[in-house]
C-alpha positions as CSV (number, residue, x, y, z in Angstrom):
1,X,-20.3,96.7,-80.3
2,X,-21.5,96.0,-83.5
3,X,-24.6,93.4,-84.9
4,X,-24.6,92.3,-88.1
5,X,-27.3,90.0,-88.8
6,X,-27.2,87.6,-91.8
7,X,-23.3,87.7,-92.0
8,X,-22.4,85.2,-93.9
9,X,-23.8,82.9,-96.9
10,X,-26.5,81.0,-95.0
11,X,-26.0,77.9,-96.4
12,X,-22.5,77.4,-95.5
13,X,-23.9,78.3,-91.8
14,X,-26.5,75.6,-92.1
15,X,-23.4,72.9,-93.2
16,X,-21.7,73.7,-90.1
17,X,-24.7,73.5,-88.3
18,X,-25.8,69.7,-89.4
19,X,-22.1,68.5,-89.0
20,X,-21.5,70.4,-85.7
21,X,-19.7,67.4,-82.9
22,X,-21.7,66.5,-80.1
23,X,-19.8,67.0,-76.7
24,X,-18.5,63.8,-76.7
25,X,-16.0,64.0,-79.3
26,X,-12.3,64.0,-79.1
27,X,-12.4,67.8,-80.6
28,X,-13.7,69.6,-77.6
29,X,-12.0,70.4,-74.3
30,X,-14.2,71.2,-71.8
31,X,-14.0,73.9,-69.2
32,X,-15.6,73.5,-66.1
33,X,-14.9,75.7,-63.0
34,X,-16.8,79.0,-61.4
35,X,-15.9,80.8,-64.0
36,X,-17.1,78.6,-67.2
37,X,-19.3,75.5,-68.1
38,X,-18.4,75.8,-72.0
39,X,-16.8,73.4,-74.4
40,X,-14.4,74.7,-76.9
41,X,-11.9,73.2,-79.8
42,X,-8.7,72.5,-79.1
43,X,-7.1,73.1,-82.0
44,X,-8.0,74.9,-85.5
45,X,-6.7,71.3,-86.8
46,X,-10.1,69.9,-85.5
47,X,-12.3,71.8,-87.2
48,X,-14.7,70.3,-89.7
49,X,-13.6,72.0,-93.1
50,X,-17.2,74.2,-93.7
51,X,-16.3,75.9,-90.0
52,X,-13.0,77.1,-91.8
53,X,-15.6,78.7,-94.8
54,X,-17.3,80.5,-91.9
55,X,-14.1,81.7,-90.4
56,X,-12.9,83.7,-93.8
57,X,-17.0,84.2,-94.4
58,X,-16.7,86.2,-90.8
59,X,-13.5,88.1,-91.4
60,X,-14.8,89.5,-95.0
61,X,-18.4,90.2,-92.9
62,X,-16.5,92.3,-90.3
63,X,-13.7,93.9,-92.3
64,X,-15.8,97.3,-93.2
65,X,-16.0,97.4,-89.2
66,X,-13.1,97.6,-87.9
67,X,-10.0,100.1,-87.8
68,X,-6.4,99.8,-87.8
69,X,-3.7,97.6,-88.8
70,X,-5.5,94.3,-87.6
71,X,-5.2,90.8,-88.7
72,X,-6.9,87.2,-88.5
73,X,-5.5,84.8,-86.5
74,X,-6.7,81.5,-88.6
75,X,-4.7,79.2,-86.1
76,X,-7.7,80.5,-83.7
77,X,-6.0,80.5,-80.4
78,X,-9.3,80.6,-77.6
79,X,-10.9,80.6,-80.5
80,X,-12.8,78.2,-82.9
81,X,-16.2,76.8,-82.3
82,X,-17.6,77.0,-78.7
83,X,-20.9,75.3,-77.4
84,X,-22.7,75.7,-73.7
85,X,-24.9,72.7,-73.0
86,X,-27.7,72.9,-70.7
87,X,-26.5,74.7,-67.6
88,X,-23.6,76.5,-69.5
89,X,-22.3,79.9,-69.0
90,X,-19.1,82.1,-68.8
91,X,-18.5,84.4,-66.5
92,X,-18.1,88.4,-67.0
93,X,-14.8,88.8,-68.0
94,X,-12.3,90.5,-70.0
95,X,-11.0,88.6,-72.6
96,X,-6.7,88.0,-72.6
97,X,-5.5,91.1,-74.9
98,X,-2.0,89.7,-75.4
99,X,-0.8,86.6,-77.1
100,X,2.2,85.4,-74.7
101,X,3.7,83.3,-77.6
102,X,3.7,86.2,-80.3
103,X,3.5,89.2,-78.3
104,X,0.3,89.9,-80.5
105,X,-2.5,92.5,-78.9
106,X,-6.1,91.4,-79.4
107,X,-8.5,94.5,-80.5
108,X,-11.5,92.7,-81.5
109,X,-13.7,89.7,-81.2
110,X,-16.2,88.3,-83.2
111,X,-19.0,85.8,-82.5
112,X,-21.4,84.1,-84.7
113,X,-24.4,82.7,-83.7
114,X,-25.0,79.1,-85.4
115,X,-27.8,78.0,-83.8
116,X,-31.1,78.3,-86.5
117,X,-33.2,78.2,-83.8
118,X,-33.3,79.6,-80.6
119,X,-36.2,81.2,-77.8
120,X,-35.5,83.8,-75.8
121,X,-36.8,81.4,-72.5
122,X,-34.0,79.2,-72.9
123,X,-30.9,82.0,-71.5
124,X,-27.5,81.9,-73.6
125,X,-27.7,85.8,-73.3
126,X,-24.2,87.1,-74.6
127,X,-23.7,90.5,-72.8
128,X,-21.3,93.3,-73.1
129,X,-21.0,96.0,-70.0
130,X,-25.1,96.2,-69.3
131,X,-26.0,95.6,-73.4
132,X,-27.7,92.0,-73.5
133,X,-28.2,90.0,-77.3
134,X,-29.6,86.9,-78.0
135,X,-28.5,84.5,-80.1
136,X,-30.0,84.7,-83.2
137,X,-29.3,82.6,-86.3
138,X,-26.1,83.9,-88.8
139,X,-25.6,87.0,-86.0
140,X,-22.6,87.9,-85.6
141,X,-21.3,90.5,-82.6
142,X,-18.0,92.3,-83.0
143,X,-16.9,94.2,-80.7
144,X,-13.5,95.9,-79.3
145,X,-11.0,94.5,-76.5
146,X,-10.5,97.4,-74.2
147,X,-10.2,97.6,-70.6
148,X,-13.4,98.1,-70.6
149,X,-15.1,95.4,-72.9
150,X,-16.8,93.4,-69.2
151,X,-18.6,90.7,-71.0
152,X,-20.2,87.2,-70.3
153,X,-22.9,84.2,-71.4
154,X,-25.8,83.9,-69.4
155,X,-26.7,80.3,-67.9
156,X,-28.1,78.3,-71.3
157,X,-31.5,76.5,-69.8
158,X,-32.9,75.5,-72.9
159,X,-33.0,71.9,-74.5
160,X,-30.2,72.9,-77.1
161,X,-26.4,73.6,-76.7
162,X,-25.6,77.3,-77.6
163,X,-23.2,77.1,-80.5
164,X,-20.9,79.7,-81.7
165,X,-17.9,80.0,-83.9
166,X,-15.4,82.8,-83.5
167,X,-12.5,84.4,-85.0
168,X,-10.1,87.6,-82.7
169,X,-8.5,90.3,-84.5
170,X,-5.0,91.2,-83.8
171,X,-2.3,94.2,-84.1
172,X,1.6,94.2,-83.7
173,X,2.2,95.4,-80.2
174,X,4.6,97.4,-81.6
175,X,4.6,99.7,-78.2
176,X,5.2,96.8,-76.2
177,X,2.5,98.0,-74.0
178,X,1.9,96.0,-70.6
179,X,-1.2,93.9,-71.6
180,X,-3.4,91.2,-69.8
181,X,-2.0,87.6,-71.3
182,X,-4.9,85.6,-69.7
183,X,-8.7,86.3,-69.3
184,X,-9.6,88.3,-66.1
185,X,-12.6,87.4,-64.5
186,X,-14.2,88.9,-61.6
């Protein structure tokens, strides 16, 4: 896993933060079973046009971190912005690491952080096998889909949404090696 705090051009963070969609609006699809409480996009259609300046912001921030012949998906399947209102949370998982539709393999995930304020009391912890990190303003975690990458959100219990923006990494699965094409959780 990697951090890399202030990852992008603040400014363009703040934007997406004044003109991000409360949960009532047509963009979101919300998930809400015993494995998730989490609203999502639907489509990288609905996106308000600064989130697309943090998307290509995000893949320059990461691109000295990763390895391999990877690339963006900018159509942002399970990607996009995500938010966890009060009582939020997504259980420890591993994420999908095949695209059914393109036979793509995901290698790595990265989340920013849009929030510019948040206190430790109020949960939204995202953790990755036993390593916990807060959200923190213009943070953004990579890290590498593996059979091992176990990772979840902690309940949110403060009196803002939790409000991230992510972007996965892809290869050629060239091997056609025998790859989860949905998220397993335990």
């Amino acid at each position: 896993m990697q951090i890399i705090n202030n990852a992008i051009d603040p400014l363009i963070l703040r934007s997406l933060w004044h003109s991000w969609p409360d949960p009532n609006s047509r963009i979101w699809h919300h998930y809400s079973d015993k494995n998730a409480e989490k609203y999502a996009t639907k489509s990288h259609k609905d996106l308000p046009d600064i989130a697309n300046r943090c998307i290509y912001s995000m893949i320059e921030a990461v691109s000295p971190y990763v390895s391999g012949d990877v690339f963006a998906d900018l159509e942002l399947h399970g990607a996009g912005m995500h938010m966890l209102t009060g009582g939020g949370f997504l259980s420890r998982h591993l994420d999908s690491s095949l695209m059914r539709s393109t036979g793509w393999k995901r290698e790595y995930s990265c989340v920013l952080s849009v929030n510019p304020h948040w206190e430790d009391s109020w949960g939204g912890e995202f953790v990755l096998n036993e390593t916990k990190v807060l959200p923190e303003f213009n943070q953004l975690t990579l890290f590498r889909c593996t059979d091992e990458s176990f990772h979840e959100v902690l309940k949110v219990v403060g009196p803002q949404p939790r409000c991230t923006i992510c972007v996965f990494l892809w290869s050629k699965n060239e091997q056609g090696d025998q790859i989860r094409d949905r998220a397993f959780f335990l």
